[in-house]
C-alpha positions, 0 to 999 in steps of 0.5 A: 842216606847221602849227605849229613843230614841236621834236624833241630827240633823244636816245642809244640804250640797248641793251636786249631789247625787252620784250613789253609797252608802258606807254602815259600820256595826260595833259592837264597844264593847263599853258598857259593856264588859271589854274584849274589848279596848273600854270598859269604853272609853270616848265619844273622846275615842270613836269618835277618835276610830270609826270616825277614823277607819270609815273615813281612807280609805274614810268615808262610807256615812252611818254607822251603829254602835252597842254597843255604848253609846247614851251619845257619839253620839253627839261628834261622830257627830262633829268629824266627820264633822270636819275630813269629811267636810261633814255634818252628822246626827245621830240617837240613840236608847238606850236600856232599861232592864226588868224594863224599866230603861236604859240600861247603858253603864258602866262608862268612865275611870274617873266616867262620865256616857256613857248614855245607851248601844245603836244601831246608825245609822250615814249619811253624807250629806243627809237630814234623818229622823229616826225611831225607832221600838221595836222588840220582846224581851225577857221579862226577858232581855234588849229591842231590837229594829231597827232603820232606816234612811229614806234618801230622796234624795237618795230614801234609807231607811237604817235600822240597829239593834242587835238582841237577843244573844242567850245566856242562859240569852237572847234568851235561848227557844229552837228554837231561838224564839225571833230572827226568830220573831225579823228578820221577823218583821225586814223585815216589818220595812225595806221595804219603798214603792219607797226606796231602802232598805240597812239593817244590824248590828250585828244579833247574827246568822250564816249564812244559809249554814255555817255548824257552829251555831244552826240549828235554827239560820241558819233558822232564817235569811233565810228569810233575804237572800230570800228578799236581798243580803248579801254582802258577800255571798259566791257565791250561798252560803249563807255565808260569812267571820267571823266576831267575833270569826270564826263566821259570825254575821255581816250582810249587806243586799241590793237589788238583783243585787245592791252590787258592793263590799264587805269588812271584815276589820279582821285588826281591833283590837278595838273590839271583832266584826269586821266591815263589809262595802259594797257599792251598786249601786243607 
């Protein structure tokens, strides 16, 4: 397994499953990029700022987060028990650079070190185990990698990640090789024989039918849209409303026929990405 991985688990709550699965990605900016309100937060910093956006028109059941520290996980988690009287688990993956040393979060407004710049994946309630799988990545670049949570309870397997940029230090070949190999190794990593598979994150490509991006983008995450249902898919379309900067990079994937409702939150102001929620029928 690439990259420190950090799993904190917590208690079970009784309760009959609903039929219904509440599902945030967000992008939170918090590492490395001084542009963004975020950067150098705290770990209470950031657990008010994401719990609270998280938990203010009714907490999802499932958060995938990215660009957050592996060194915060922890205060997330407690935060949000104590806002949601409900238990959560939370799974981390930091990544790592070329040389195999952490990747780190830039430190807090005081000094403390943050931990390593990571992908989370948060559940309320439900018993989870997490796995992380290494995604091909540039050898000269950071690590990537998906991390799923496999819910039992719910028969659902929720996988979220941060592909490769595209940037002239990242996935720079012509082509975007490294996202079409990461997307397609993401779909082998998301199907669990009798689970419904939820997964999404930041995907550093445009939509398809969006006319906006690289060509080879577009055509990486095509795959993605004939095994799953993005959340806001535009009709036949296969694009939606931008999630950083006039672009659409956010996804949320579910099975054909599974999405009830589908929401950008373009209010919020805490980082260059906007979160994305949908919820989808058990």
């Amino acid at each position: 397994m690439v990259g420190p991985v950090l799993l904190l688990v917590a208690g079970l709550l009784a309760a009959p499953p609903k039929a219904e699965l509440s599902v945030m990605t967000w992008n939170v900016c918090a590492g490395t990029n001084s542009a963004c309100p975020l950067y150098r937060a705290g770990a209470l910093e950031l657990a008010q700022s994401i719990g609270g956006y998280a938990i203010k028109n009714g907490p999802p059941d499932v958060i995938f987060l990215q660009e957050f520290c592996t060194g915060a996980a922890g205060t997330l988690e407690l935060w949000l028990e104590q806002r949601t009287g409900r238990n959560w688990t939370i799974g981390s993956w930091g990544l790592t650079s070329h040389d195999g040393t952490p990747y780190a979060c830039h430190p807090d407004r005081l000094g403390r070190p943050r931990g390593a710049q990571s992908i989370a994946v948060a559940v309320a309630g439900d018993a989870a185990t997490f796995e992380a799988h290494p995604l091909p990545a540039p050898p000269w670049y950071v690590t990537r990698a998906v991390l799923c949570a496999t819910i039992p309870a719910r028969k659902v397997r929720a996988c979220g990640t941060h592909l490769s940029s595209g940037r002239a230090d990242d996935d720079r070949q012509p082509g975007a090789p490294y996202r079409t190999r990461q997307i397609r190794r993401l779909l082998e990593i998301a199907a669990e024989p009798g689970h419904r598979t939820i997964l999404g994150g930041d995907l550093n490509v445009t939509p398809p039918d969006s006319g906006y991006g690289s060509a080879a983008g577009r055509r990486a995450v095509a795959p993605l849209y004939r095994a799953y249902q993005e959340c806001d898919q535009r009709g036949a379309r296969r694009t939606g409303r931008w999630t950083r900067e006039g672009k659409k990079l956010d996804y949320l994937f579910a099975p054909e026929g599974t999405v009830r409702s589908c929401r950008v939150a373009r209010d919020v102001t805490l980082s260059d990405h906007k979160p994305v929620h949908v919820k989808v029928a058990l």
